[in-house]
C-alpha beads as a LAMMPS data file, in Angstrom:
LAMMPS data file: protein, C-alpha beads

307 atoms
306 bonds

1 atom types
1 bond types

-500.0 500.0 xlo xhi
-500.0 500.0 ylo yhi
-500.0 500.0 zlo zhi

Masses

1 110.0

Atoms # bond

1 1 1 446.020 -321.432 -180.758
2 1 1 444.069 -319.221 -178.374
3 1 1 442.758 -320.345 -174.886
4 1 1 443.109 -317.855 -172.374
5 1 1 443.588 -319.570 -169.093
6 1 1 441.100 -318.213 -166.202
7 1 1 442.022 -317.917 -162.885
8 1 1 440.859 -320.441 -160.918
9 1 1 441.105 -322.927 -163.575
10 1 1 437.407 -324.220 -164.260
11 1 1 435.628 -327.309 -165.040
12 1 1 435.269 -327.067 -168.645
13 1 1 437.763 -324.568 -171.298
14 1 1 437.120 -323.722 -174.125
15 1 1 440.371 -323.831 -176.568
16 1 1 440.823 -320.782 -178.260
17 1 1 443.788 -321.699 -180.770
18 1 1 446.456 -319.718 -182.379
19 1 1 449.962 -319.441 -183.441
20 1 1 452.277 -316.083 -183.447
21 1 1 452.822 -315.300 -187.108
22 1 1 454.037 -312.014 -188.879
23 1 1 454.203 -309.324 -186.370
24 1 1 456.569 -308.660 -183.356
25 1 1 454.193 -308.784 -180.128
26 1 1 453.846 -305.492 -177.586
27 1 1 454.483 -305.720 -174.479
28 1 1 450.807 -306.094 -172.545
29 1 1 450.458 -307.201 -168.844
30 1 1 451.091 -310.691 -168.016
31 1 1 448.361 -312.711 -166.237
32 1 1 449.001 -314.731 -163.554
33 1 1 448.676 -318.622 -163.775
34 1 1 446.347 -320.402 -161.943
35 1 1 447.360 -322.612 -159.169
36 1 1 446.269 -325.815 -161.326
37 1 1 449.471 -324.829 -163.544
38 1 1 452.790 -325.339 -162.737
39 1 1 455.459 -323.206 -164.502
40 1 1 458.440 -324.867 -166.325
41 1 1 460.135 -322.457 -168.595
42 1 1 459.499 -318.948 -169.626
43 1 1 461.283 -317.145 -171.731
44 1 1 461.262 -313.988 -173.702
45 1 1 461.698 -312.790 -177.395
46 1 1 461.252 -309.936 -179.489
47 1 1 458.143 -311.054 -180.748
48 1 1 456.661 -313.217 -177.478
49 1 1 456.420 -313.448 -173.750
50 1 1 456.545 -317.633 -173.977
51 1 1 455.367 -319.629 -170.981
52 1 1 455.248 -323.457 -170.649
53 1 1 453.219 -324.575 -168.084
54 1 1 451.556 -328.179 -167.032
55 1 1 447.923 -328.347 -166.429
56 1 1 447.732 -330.643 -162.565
57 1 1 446.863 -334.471 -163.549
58 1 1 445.042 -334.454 -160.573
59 1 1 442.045 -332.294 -162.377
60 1 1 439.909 -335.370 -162.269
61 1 1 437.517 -335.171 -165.579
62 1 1 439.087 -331.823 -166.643
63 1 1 439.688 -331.910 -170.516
64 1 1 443.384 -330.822 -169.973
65 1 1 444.052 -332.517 -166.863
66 1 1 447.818 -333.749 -167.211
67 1 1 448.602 -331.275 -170.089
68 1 1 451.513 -329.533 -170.945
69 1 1 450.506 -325.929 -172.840
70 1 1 452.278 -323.079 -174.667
71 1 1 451.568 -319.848 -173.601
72 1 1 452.570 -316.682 -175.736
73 1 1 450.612 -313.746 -175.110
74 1 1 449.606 -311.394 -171.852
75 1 1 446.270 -312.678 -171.960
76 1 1 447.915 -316.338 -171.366
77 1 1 446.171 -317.466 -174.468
78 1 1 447.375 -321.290 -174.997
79 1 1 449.222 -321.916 -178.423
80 1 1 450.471 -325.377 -178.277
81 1 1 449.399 -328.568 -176.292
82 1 1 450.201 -332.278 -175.910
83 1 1 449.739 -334.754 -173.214
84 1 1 453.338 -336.436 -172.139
85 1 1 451.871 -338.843 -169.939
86 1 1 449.418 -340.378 -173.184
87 1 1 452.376 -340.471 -175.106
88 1 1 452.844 -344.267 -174.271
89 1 1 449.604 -344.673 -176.272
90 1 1 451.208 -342.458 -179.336
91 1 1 447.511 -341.061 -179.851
92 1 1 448.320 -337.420 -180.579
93 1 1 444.479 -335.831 -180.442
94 1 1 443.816 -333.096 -178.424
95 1 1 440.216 -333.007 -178.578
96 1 1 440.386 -329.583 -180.473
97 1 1 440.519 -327.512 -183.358
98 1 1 443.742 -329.555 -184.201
99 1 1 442.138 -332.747 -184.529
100 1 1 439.698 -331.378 -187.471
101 1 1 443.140 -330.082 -189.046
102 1 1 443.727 -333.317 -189.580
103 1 1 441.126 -334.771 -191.617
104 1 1 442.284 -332.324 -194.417
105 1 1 444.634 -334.833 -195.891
106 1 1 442.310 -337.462 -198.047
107 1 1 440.731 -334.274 -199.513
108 1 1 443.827 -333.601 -201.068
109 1 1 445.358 -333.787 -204.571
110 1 1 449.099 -334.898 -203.785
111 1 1 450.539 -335.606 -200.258
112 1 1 452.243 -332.255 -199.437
113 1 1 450.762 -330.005 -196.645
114 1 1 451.946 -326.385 -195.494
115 1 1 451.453 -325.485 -191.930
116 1 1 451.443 -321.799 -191.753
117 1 1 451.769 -321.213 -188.336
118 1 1 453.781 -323.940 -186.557
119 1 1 453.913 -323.450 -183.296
120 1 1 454.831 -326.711 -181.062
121 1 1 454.023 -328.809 -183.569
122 1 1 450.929 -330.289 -182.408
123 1 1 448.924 -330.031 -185.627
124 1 1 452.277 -331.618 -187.422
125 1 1 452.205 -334.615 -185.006
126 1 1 448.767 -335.475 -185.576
127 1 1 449.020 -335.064 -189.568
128 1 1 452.303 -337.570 -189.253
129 1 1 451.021 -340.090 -186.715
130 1 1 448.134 -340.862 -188.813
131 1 1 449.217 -340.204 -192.769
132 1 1 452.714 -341.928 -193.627
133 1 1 452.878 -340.677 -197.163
134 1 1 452.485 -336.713 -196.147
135 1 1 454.818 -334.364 -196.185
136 1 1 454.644 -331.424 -193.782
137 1 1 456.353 -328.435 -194.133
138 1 1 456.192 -325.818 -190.989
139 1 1 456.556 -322.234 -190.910
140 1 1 457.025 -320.302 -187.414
141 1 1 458.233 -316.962 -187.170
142 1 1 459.749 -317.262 -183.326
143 1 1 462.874 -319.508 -183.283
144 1 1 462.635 -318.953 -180.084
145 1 1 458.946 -320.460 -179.937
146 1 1 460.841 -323.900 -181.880
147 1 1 463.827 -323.880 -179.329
148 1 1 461.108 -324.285 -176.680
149 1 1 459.369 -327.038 -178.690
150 1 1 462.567 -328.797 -179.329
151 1 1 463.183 -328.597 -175.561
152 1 1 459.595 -329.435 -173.855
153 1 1 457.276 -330.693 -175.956
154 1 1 459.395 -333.417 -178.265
155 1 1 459.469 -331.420 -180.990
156 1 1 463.150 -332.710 -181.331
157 1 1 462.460 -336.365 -181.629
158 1 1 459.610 -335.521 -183.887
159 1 1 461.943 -334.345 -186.501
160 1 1 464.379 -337.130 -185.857
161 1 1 461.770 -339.496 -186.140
162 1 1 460.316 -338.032 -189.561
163 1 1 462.942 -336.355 -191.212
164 1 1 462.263 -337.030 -194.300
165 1 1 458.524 -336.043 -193.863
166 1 1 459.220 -333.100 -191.638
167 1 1 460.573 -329.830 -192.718
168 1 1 460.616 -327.090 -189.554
169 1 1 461.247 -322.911 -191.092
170 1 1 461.880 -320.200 -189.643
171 1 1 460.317 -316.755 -191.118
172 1 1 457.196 -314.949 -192.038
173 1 1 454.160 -317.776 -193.080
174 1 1 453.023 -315.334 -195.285
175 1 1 455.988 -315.123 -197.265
176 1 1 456.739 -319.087 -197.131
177 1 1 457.588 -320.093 -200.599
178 1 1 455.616 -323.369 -202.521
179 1 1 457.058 -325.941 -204.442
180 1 1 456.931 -326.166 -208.139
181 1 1 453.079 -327.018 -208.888
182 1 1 452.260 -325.973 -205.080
183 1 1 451.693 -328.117 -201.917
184 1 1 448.583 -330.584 -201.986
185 1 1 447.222 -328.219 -199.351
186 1 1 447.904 -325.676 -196.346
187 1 1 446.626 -325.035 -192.769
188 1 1 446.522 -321.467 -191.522
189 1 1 446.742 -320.874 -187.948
190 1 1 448.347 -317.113 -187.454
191 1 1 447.737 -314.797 -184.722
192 1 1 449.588 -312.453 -183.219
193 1 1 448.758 -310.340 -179.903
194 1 1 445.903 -312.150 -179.319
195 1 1 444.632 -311.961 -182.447
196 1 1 444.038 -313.605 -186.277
197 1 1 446.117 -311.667 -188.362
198 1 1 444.847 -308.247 -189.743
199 1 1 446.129 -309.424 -193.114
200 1 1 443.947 -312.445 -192.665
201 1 1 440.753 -309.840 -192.995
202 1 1 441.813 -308.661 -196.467
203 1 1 440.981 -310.911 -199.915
204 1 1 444.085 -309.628 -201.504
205 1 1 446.013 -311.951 -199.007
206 1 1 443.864 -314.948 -199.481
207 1 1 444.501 -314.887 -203.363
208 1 1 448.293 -314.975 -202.461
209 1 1 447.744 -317.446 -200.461
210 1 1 446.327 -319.694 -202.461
211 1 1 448.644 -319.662 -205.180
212 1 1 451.108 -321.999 -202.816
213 1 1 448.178 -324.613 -203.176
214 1 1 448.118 -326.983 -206.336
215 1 1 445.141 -326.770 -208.794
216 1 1 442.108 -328.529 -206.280
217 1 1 443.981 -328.229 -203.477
218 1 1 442.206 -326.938 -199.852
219 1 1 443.281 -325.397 -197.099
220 1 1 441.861 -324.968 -193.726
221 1 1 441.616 -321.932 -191.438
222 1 1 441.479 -321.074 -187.742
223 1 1 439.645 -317.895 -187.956
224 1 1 439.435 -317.994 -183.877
225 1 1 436.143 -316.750 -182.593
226 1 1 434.389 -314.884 -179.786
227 1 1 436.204 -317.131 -177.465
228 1 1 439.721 -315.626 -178.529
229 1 1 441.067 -312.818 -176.201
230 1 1 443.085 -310.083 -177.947
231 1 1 445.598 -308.285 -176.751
232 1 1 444.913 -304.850 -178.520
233 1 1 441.567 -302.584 -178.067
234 1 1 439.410 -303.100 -180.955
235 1 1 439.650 -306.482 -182.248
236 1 1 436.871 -308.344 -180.961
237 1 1 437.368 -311.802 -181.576
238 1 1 433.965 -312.836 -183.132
239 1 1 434.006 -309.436 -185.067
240 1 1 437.938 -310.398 -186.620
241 1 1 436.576 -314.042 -187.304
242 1 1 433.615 -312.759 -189.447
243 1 1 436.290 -310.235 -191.233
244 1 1 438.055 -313.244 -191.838
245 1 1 435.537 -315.121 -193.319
246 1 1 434.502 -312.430 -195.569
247 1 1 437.542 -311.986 -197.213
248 1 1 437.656 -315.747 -197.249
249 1 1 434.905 -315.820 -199.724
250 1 1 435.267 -313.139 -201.466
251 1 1 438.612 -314.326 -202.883
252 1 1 437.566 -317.645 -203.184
253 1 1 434.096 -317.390 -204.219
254 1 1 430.703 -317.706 -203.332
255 1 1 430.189 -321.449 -201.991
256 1 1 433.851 -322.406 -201.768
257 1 1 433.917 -322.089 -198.432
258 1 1 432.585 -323.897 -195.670
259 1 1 432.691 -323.938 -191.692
260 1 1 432.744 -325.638 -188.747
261 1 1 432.356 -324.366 -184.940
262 1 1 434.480 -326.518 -182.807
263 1 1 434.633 -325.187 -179.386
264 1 1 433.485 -321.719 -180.180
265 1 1 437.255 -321.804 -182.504
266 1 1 435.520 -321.116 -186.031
267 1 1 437.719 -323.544 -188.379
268 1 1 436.991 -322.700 -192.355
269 1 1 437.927 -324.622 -195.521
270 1 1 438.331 -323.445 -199.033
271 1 1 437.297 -325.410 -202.266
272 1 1 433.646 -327.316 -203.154
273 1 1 431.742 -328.074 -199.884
274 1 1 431.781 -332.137 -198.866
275 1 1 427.931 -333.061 -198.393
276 1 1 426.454 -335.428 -200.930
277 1 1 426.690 -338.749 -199.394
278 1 1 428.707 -340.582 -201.648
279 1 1 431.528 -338.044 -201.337
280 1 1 431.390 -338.037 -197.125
281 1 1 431.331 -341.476 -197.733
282 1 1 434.690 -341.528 -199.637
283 1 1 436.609 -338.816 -197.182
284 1 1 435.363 -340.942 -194.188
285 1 1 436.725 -344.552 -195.523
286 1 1 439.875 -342.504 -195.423
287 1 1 439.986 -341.160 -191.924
288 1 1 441.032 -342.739 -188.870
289 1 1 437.795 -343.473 -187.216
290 1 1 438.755 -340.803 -184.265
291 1 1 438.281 -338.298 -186.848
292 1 1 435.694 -339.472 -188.677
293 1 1 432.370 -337.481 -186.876
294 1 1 434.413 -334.004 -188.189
295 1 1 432.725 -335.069 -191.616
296 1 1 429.527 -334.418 -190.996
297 1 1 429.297 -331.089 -189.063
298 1 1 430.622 -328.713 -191.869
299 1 1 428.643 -326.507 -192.820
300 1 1 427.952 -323.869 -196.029
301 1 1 429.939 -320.402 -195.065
302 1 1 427.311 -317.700 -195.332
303 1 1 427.936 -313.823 -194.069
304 1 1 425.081 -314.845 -190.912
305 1 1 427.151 -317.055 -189.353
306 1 1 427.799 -317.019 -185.737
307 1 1 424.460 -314.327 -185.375

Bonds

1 1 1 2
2 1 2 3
3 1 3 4
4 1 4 5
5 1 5 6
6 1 6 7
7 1 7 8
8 1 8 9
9 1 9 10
10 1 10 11
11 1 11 12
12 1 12 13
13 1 13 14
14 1 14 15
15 1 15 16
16 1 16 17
17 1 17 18
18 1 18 19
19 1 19 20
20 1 20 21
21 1 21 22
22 1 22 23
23 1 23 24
24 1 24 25
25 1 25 26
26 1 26 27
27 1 27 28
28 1 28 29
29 1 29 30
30 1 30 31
31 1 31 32
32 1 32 33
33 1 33 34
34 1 34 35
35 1 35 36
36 1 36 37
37 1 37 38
38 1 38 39
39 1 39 40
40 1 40 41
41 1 41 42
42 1 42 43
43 1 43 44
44 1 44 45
45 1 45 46
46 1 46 47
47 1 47 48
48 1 48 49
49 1 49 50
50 1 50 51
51 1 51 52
52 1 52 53
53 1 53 54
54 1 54 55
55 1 55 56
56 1 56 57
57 1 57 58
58 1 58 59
59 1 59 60
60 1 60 61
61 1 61 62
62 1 62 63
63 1 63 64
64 1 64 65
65 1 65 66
66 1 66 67
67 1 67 68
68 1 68 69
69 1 69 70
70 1 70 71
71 1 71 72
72 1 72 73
73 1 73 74
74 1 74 75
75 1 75 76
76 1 76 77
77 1 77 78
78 1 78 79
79 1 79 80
80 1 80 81
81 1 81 82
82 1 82 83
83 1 83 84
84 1 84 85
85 1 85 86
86 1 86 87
87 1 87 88
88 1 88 89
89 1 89 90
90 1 90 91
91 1 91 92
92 1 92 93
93 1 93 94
94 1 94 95
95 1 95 96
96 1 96 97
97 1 97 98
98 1 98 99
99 1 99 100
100 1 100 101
101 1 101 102
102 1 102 103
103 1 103 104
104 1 104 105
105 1 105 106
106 1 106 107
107 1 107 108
108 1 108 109
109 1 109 110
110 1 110 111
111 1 111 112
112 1 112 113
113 1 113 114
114 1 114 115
115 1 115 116
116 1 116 117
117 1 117 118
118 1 118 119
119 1 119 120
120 1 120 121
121 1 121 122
122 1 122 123
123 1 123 124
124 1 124 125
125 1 125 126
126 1 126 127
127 1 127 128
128 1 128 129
129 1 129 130
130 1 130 131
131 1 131 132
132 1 132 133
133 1 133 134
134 1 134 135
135 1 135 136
136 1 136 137
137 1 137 138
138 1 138 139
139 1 139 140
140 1 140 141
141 1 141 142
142 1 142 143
143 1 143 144
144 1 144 145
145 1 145 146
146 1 146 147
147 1 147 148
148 1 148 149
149 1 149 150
150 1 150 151
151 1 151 152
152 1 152 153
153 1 153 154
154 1 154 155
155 1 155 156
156 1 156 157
157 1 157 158
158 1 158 159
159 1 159 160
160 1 160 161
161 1 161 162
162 1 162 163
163 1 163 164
164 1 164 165
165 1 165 166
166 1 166 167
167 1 167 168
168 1 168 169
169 1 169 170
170 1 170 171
171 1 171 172
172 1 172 173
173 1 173 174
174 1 174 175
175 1 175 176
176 1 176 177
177 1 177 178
178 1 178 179
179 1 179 180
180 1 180 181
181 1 181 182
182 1 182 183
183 1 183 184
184 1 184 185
185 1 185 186
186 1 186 187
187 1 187 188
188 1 188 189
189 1 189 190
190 1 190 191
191 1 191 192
192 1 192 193
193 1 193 194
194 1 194 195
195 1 195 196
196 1 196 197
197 1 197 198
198 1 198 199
199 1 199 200
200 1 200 201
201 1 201 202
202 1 202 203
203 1 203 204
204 1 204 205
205 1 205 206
206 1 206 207
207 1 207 208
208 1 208 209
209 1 209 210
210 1 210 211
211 1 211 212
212 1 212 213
213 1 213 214
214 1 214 215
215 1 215 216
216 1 216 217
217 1 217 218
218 1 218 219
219 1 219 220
220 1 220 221
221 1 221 222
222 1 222 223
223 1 223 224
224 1 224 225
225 1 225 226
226 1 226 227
227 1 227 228
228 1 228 229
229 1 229 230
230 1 230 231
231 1 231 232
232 1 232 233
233 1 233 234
234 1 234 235
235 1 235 236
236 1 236 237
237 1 237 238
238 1 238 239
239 1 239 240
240 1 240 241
241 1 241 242
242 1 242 243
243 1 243 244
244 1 244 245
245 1 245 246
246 1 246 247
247 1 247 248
248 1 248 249
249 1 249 250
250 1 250 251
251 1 251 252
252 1 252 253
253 1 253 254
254 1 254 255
255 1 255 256
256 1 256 257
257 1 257 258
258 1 258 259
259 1 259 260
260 1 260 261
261 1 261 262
262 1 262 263
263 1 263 264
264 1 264 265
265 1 265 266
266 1 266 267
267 1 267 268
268 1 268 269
269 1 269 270
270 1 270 271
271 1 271 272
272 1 272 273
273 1 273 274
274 1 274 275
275 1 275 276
276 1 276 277
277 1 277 278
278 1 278 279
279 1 279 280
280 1 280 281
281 1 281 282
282 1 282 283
283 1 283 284
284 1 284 285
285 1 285 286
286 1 286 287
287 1 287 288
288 1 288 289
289 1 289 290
290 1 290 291
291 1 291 292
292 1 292 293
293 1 293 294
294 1 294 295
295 1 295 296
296 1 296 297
297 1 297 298
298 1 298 299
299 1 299 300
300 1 300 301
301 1 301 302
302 1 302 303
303 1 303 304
304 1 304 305
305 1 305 306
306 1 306 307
């Protein structure tokens, strides 16, 4: 995910969510961290500049106050997050992006879901805290990006404790291979350099895509926003997000996609759009109630949104 981190830290963020995918990352200037983070790894690949940094507890009413975050990018956009001192209460929300992810599951035709784009894994440990049946199967292009979520953000135990729910790769998302008869679904979440990925703006891509999906399956999108900082000239994030979306419905269709703004992170999902109320009615009963309010703010994709 993509939340660049301001210095000072202020009051309110915005989380700007995404996930290094398919392309090795340059090598743009590092910003500083605030004094509200404290540093405890960093490390560098060949496709990131990875960071892992705790947000103060002591940020009294600050949404990330006592966070830990993944950092990947110069821009110190924030990929990953959990919150190790609410794990006693095993609620694994984030108040993000992520937590709309996963309300995708009762929407789905069989109990498979790809996660293209894995990151830390905090999409995966929301989808397995609250669906027992699912499978979830991860791709991440940057072992060293899982080594790191092994190592500080329990990524380890999470595959202990689900492995036969759980399946972690390593390589390109957009090559990941499908089951016989596809997953029930997938989740997109690839960026690289700051950025959605400039595959994600052609239809071509989406039509591949959606081949790994069964016959009235869904997937959902983070098409990022005008909150997401890139690292390359050029690829303003609201302008990428509406690229996005446009070759979102072209290969899908006019009215098979709808959206939701959480955040100022754009989130899309593919297939017939959820709104008479007998069928919100339906996906609700099956949602934790936590999630349940993400149900009624989608809305119709249509080339003005975001204007």
């Amino acid at each position: 995910m993509a939340l660049p981190v301001p210095n000072p830290l202020p009051n309110s963020l915005i989380l700007r969510p995404h996930f290094a995918a398919a392309a090795a990352a340059t090598t743009p200037s590092v910003q500083p961290l605030p004094d509200e983070l404290q540093l405890v790894a960093e490390v560098r690949s060949p496709y990131n500049h990875i960071r892992v940094a705790d947000v103060s507890p002591r940020l009294a009413g600050h949404p990330l106050a006592g966070a830990r975050i993944l950092l990947l990018d110069g821009p110190g956009n924030i990929h990953s997050l959990s919150f190790p001192r609410r794990a006693h209460h095993h609620c694994p929300l984030t108040a993000t992006y992520f937590d709309a992810f996963a309300t995708l599951p009762p929407l789905l035709p069989r109990p498979s879901l790809a996660v293209l784009g894995f990151g830390a894994g905090s999409t995966a440990r929301a989808l397995l805290h609250f669906y027992p049946d699912l499978a979830v199967h991860g791709w991440e292009l940057d072992p060293a990006v899982l080594a790191v979520a092994r190592d500080f953000f329990g990524l380890a135990e999470l595959e202990k404790d689900h492995a036969a729910r759980l399946f972690v790769h390593v390589g390109d998302a957009l090559q990941a291979e499908a089951p016989h008869g596809g997953f029930g679904g997938a989740l997109v979440d690839l960026f690289a350099n700051g950025s959605v990925l400039p595959e994600l703006q052609e239809a071509d891509t989406w039509r591949r895509l959606a081949g790994m999906v069964a016959p009235e399956g869904r997937m959902m999108v983070n098409c990022g926003g005008g909150c997401v900082e890139s690292e390359e000239e050029g690829r303003d994030g609201e302008a990428v997000k509406d690229a996005t979306l446009r070759a979102m419905a072209t290969a899908f269709g006019e009215g098979m996609v709808s959206v939701l703004d959480v955040d100022e992170s754009w989130v899309a999902m593919t297939g017939p759009p959820v709104t008479a109320p007998a069928e919100a009615a339906a996906w609700k009963a099956r949602l934790p109630p936590e999630l349940r309010h993400f149900v009624d703010v989608w809305m119709p994709y249509n080339n003005k949104i975001g204007e």
